[in-house]
LONU-187090 format. One record per atom (N, C-alpha, C, O): y, x, z. Coordinates in steps of 0.02 Angstrom, whole numbers, plus 50000, padded with zeros to 5 digits. Layout:
BEGIN
YXZ;...
END
This chain:
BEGIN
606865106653178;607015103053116;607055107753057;606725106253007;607445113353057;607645118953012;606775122753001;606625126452954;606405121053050;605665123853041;605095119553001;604585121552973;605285114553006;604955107452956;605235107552904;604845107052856;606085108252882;606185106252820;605925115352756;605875116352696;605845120252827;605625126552802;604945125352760;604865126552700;604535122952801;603865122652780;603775115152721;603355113752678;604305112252741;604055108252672;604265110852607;603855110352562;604705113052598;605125118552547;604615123252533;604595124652473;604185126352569;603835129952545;603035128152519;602595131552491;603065120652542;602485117552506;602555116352453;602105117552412;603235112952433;603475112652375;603645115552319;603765112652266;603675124052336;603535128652283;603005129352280;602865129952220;602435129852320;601555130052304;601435127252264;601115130152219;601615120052256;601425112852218;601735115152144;601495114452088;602275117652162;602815116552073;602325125152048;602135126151991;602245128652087;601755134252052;601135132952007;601045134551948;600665128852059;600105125652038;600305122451957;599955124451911;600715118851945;600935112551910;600915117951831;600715116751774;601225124251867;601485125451796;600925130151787;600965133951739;600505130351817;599985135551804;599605133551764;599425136451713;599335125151797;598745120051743;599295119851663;599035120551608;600025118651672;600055117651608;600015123651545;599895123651485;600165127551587;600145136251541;599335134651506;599235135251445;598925133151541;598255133951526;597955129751482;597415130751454;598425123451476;598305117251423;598555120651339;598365119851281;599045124651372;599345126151307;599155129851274;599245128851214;598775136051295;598495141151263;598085138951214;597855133251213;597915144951155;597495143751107;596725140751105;596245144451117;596645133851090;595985135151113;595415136951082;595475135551022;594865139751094;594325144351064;594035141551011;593575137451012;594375144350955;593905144550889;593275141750877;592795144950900;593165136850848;592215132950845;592025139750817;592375144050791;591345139450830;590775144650799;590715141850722;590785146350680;590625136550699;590615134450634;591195133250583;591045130650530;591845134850595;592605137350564;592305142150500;591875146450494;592805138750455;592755142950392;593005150250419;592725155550405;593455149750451;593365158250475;592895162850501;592965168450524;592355158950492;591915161950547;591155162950480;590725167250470;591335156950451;590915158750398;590575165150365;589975165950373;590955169850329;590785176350312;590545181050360;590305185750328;590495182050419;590385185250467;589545181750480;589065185450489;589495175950480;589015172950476;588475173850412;587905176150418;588745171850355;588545175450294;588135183050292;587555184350276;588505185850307;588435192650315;587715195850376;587245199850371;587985191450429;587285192350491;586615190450443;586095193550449;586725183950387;586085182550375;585935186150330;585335185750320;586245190650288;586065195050237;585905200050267;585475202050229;585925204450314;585685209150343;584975204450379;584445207450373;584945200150401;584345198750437;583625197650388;583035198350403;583965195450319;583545196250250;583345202050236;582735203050239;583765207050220;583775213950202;583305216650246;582785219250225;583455216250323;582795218050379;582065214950367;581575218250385;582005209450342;581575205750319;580765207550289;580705208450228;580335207950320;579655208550267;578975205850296;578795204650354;578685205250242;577995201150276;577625204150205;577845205650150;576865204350239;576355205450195;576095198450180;576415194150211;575595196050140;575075190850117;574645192950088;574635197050042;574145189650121;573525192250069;573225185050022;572945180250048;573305185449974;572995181049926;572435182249909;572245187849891;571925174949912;571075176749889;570885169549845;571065163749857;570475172149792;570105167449754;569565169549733;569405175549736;569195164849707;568365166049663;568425169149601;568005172749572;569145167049577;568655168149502;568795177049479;569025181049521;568655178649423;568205184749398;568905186649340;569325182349327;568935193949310;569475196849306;569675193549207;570185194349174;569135190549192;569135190349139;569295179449137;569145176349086;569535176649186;569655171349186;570305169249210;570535171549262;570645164349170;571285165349178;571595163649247;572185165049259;571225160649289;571515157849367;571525167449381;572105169349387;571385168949382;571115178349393;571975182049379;572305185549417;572145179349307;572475184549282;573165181049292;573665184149274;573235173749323;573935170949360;573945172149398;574545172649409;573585174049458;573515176649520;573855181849525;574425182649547;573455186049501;573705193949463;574455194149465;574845196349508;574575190849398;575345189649377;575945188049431;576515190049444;575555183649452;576095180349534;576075185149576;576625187049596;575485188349602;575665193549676;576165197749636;576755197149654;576015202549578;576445205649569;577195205049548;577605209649546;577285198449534;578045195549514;578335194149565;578945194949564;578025191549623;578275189349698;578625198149745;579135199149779;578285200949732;578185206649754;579005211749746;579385214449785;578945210949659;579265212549624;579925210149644;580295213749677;580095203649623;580575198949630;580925198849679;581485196249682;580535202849740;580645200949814;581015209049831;581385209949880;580895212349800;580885219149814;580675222149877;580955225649919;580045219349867;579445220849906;579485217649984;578975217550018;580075215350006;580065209850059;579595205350087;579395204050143;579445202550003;578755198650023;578135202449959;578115201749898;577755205750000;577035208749963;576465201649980;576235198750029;576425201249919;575705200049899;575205203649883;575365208449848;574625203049896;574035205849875;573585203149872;573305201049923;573305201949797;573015198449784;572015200949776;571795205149738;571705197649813;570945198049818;570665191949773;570755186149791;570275193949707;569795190549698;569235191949693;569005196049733;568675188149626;568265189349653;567735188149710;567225191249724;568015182749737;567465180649815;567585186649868;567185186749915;568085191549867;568185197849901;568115196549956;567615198049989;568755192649985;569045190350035;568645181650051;568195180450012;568765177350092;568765169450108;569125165650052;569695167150034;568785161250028;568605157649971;568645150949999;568635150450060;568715145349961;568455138749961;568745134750025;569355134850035;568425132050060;568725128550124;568755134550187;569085133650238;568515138150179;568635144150221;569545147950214;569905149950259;569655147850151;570295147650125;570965144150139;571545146050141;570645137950147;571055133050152;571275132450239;571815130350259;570675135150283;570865134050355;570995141850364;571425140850408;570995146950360;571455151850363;572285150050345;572785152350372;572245146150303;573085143150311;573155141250371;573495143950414;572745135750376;572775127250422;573035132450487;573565131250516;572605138750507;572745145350583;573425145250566;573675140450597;573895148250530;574405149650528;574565158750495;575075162250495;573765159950466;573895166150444;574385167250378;574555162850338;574555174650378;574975177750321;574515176050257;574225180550227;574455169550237;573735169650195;574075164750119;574495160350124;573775166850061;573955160250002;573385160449969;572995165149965;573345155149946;572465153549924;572615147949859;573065143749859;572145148849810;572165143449735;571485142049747;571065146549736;571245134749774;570905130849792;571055124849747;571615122449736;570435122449721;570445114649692;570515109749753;570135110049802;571055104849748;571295099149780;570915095049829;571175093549883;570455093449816;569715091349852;569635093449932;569635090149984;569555102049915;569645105249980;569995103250036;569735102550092;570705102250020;571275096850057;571065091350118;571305089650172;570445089250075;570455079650082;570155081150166;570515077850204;569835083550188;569765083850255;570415085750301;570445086250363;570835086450262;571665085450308;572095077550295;572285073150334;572155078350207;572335072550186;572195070150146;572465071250091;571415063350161;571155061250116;571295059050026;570885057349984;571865059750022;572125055849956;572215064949923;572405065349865;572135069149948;571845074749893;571395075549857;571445079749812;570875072149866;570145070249851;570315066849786;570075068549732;570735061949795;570785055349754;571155057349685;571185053949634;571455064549697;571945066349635;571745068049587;572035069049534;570975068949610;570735072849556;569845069849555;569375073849548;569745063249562;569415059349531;569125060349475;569465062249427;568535059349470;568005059749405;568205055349353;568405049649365;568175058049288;568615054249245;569195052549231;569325049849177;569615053549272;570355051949301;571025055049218;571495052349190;570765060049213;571085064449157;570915064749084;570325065049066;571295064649053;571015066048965;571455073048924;571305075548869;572045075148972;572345078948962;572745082749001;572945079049045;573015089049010;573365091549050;574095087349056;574405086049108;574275085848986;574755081349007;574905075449045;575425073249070;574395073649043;574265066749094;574165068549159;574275064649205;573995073649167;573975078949220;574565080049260;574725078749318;574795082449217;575655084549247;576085078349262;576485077549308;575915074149215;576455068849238;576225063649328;576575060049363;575525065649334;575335063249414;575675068849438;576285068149445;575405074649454;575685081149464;576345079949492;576465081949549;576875076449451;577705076149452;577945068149489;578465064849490;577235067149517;577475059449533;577725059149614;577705064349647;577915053749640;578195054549701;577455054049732;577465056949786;576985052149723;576545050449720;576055058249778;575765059049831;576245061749724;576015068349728;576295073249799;575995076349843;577175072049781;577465073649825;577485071249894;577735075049936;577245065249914;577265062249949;576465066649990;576435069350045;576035065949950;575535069449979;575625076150013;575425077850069;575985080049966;576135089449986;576425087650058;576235091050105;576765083750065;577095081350124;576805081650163;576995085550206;576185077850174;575865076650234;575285082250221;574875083250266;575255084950178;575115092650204;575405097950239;575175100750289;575925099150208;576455103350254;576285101550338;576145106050378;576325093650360;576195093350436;575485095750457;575355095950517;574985097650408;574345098650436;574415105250415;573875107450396;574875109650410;575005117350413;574775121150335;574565126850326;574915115750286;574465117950214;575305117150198;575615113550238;575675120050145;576155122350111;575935124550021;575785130049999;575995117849986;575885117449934;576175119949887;576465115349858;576265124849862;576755128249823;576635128049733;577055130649697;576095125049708;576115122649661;575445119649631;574895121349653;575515114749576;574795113249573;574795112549486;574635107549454;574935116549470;574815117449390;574415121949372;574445123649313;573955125149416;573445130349363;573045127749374;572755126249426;572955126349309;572575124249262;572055125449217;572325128949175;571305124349198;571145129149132;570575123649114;570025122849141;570845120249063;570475117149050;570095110249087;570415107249131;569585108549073;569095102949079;568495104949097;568315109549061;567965103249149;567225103849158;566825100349133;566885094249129;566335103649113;565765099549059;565125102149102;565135105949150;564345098049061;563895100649096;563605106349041;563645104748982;563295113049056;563135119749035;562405120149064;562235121449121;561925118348993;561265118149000;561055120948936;561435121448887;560335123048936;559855123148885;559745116148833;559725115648771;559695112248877;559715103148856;560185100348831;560795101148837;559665094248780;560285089548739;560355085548786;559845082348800;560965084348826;561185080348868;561815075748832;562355078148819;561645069248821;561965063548804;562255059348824;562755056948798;561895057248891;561845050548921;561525052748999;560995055949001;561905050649066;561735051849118;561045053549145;560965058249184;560475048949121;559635047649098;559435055649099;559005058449133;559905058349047;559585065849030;559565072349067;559285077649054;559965070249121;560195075649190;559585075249250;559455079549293;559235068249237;558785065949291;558275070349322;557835069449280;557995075049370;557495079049363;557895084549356;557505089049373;558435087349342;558845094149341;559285094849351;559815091849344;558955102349387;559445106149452;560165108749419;560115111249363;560645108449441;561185111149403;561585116849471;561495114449526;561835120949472;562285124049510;562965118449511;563185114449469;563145120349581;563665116549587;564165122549645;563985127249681;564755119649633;565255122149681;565245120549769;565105115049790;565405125549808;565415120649862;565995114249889;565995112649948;566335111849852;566615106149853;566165100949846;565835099449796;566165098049909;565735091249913;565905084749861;565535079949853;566555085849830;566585080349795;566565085049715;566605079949680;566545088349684;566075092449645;565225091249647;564885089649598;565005092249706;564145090549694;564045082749709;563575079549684;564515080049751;564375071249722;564605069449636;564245067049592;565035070749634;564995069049557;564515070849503;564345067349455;564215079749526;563675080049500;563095075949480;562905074549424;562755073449560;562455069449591;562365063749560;561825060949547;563095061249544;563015053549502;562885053649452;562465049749428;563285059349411;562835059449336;562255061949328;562125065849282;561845060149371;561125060849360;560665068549382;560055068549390;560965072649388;560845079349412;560595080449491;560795077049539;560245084449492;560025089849573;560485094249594;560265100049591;561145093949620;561545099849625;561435104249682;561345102549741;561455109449660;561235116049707;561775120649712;561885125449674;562175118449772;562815121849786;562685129649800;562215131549834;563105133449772;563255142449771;563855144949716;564115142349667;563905149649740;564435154449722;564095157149659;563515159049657;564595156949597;564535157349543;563875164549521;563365164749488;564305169749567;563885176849587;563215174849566;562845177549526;563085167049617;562485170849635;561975164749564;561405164749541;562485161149556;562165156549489;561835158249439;561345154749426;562005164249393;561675166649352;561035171149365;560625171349320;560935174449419;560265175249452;559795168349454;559215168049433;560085164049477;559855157949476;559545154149419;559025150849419;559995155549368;559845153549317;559165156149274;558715153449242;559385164349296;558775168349276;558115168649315;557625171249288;558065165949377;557295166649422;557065160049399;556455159449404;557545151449359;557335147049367;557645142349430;557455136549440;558025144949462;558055140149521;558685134449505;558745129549543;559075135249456;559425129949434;559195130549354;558825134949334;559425126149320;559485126749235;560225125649208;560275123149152;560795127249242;561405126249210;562005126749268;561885128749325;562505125149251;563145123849287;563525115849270;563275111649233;564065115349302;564595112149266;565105116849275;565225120349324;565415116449212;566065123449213;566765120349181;566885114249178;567175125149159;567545127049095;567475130649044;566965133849054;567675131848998;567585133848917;567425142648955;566955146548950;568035142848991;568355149949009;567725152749052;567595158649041;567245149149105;566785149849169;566255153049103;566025158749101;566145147849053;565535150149018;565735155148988;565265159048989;566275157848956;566395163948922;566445171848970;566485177748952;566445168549033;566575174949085;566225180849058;565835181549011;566585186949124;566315193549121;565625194249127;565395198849093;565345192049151;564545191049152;564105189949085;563565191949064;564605185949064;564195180848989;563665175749012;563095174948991;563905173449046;563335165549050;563025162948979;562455161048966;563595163448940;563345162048891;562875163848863;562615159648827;562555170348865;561845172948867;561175168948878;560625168848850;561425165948926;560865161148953;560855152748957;560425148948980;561415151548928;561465143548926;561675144348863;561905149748841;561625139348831;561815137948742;562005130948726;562105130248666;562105124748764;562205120848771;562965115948800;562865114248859;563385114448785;563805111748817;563815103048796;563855100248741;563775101148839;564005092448854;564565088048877;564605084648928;564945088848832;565685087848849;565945080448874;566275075948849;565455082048964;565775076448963;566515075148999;566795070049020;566695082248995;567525081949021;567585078849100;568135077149121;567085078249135;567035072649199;567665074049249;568025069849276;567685082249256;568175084049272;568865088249258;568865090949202;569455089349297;570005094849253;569745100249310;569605100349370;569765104449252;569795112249276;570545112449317;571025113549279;570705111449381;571445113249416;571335117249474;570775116049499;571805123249516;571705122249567;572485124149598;572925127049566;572555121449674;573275121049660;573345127749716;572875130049748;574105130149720;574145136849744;574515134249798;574965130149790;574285137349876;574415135549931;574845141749995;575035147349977;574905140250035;575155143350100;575345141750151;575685136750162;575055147450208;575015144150259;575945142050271;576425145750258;575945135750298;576525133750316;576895137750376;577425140650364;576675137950423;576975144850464;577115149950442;577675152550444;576695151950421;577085158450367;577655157650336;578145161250345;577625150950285;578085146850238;578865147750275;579395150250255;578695145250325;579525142950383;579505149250416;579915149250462;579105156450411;579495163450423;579905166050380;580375169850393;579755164150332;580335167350264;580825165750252;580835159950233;581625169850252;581905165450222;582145164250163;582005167350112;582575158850170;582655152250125;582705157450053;582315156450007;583215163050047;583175168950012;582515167649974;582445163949925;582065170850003;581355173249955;580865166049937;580505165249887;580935162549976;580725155049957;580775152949908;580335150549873;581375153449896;581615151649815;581415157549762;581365156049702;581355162049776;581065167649720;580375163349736;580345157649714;579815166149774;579305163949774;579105157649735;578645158049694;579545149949748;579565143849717;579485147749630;578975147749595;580035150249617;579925150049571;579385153749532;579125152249479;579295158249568;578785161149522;578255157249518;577935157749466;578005152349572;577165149549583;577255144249508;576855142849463;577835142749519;577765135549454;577915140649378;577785137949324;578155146949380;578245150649309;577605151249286;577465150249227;576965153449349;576315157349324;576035150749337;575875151049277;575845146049353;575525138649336;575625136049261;575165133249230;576105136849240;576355132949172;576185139249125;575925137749071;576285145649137;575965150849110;575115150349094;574795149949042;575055150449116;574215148649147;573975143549093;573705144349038;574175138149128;574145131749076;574095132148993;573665130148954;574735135748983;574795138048923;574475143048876;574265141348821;574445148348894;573875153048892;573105150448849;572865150748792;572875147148933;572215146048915;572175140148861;571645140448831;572675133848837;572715132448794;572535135048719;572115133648677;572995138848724;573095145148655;572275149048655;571895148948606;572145151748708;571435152848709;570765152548698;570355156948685;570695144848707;570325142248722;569795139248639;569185138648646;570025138148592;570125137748524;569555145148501;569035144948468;569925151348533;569705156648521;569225159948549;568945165048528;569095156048611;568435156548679;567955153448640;567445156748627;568015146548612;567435140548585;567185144748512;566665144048480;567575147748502;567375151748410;566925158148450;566305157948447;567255163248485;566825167048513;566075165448542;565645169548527;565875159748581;565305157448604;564895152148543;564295151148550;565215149348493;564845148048435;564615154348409;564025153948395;564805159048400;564635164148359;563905167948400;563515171948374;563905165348468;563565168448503;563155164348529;562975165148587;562885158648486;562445154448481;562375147048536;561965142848552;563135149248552;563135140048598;563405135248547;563835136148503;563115130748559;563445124848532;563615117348567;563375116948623;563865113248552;564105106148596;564045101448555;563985101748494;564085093748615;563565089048576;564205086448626;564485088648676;564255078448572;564645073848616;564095069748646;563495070248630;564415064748701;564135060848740;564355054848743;564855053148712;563965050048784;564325045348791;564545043748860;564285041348911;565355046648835;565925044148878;565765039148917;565615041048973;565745032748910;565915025448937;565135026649002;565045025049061;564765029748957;563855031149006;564215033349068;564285029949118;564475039749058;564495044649105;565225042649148;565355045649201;565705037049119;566135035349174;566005030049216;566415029349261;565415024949211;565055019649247;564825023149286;565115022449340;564465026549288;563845033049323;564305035749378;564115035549437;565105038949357;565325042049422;565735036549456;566055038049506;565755029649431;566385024649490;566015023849556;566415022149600;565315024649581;565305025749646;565685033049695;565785034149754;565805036649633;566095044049673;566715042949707;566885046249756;567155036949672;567865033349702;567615027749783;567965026649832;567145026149774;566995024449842;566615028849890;566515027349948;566425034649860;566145039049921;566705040949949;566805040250010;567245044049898;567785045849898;568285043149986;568355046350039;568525036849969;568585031850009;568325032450089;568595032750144;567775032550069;567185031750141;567295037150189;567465037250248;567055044150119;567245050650181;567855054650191;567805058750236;568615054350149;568845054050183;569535050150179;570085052150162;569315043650202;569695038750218;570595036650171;571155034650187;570215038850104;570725036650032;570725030550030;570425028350079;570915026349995;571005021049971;570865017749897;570865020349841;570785012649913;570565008949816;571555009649808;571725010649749;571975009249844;572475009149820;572855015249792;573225017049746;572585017049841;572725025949811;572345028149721;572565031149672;571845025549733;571575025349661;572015019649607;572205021549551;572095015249622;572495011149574;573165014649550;573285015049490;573605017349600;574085020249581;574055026749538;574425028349491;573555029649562;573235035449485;573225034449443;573495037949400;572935029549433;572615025549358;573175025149326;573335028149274;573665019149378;574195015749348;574545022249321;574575022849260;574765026349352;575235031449309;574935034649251;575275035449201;574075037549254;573945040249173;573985034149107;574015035449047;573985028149137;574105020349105;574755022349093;574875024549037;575215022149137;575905023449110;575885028049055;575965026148997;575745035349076;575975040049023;575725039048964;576045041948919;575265036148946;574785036148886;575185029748842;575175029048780;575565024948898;575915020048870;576435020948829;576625017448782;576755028148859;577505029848836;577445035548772;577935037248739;576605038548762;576675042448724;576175042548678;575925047848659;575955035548653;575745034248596;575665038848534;575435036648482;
END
């Protein structure tokens, strides 16, 4: 009996041990969340050293030539990014046709390379058709009307569904101007393009619009245009004020401008999105800002310029002839249904364009 009530007595301190053991263990401190304002600065701090460790190269490439202002924002941006970044994030900028150009440009993003590229909008539309549509023949009468699509949700909504096709839109304000047609010929009226070859860009919706206003477009690289011009194998371009005044002097050989404004001189400044989501949030925001400082720079500029480009090439024996507008915007409304067809835009997508340069023109009488 004295051996049973032994062993239960001693179960009974096992049990009252146990008891107070689980409660010791309830009571203790329990472990600090990882996300506690105490924990904050320590956190802070990891990501500022992981910045500071931080760097990436880019190589930036475009067409145009040192004496044109997409050339000399380019310029301005690698080295302000660079700068700004304290050298974290290098740019280096290739123009010139140096480097990959044009839609070749645009899918070096699409890979996921260290790459930024100022491509006209168009290029896009084989990712997301309604890039095509932004920049519609006739669509513009001013940069301002420009900017205010530019700023629409409209717009944003698009960059959007770029970003998922690996394009990272970082701004779309450079700008220079308007395209006209650049011939020997009095060109008036669509009729007068009929039978002549013009150089064209390789943007397919560039040589359809050509196309409609009456022209033979013969897609190539600017390089190789003015050879062209000189063996005979085209008789002109469609440009900007700035394209005809280039380092070359086209103007040498064309004397003619036909203002029919069909298109805006834009092209917007891009990156690859993988790249985009390696950086961080830190230099993003330097970068942001600089792309939209040298766009509106740009813009501005060639404004002020441009006044002083058109006096320089009068003096040097070009001159310009108006047209008729209403001719030459009947002539390109099939370009809004090619538009459509190839790559799969919408008449609605076009209505809402409209409707907003309708708006702005409404509000600023």
């Amino acid at each position: 009996m004295k051996k049973f009530l032994a062993v239960v007595l001693a179960l009974c301190m096992v049990f009252a041990l146990c008891a107070c053991g689980g409660t010791a263990s309830n009571d203790a401190p329990a472990e600090k969340p990882a996300d506690t304002p105490a924990d904050a600065p320590a956190d802070d701090a990891g990501k500022a050293a992981d910045d500071d460790d931080f760097h990436i190269e880019i190589m930036f490439s475009n067409v145009f030539q040192p004496t044109e202002w997409n050339y000399k924002a380019s310029e301005k941006l690698a080295d302000m990014i660079t700068e700004k970044t304290d050298g974290h994030v290098t740019v280096t900028y290739h123009g010139q046709n140096d480097l990959d150009c044009y839609a070749d440009s645009v899918t070096r993003a699409v890979n996921g390379e260290n790459w930024m590229g100022l491509e006209e909008p168009s290029l896009f539309a084989d990712y997301v058709g309604d890039a095509a549509m932004v920049i519609a023949p006739m669509l513009y009468s001013t940069n301002e009307e420009y900017n205010y699509v530019m700023d629409s949700e409209f717009v944003a909504n698009l960059c959007d569904q770029l970003a998922e096709m690996g394009i990272h839109v970082l701004d779309t304000h450079y700008s220079f101007g308007f395209r006209s047609v650049v011939t020997n010929l009095n060109v008036t009226k669509p009729e007068d393009l009929n039978g002549h070859v013009l150089r064209a860009t390789s943007s397919p919706l560039f040589t359809k619009t050509l196309e409609a206003m009456g022209a033979t477009p013969n897609p190539m690289s600017f390089t190789e245009c003015l050879q062209a011009i000189t063996s005979g194998v085209v008789e002109g371009f469609e440009g900007s004020v700035s394209t005809l005044s280039g380092a070359a002097k086209p103007y040498e050989l064309v004397k003619n401008v036909a203002e029919t404004n069909h298109l805006i001189a834009t092209r917007w400044l891009f990156i690859s999105e993988d790249c985009w989501q390696s950086i961080p949030e830190k230099y993003q925001a330097i970068i942001e800002e600089c792309a939209v400082e040298c766009g509106y720079w740009e813009q501005q500029m060639c404004e002020e310029d441009e006044a002083a480009q058109i006096e320089m090439l009068k003096e040097n024996g070009v001159k310009w002839n108006k047209v008729d507008n209403e001719a030459f915007r009947k002539a390109c409304e099939p370009v809004i249904d090619w538009i459509i067809e190839e790559y799969g835009s919408s008449r609605e997508a076009y209505d809402t364009l409209t409707g907003l340069v309708a708006e702005f023109r409404a509000n600023n009488k």
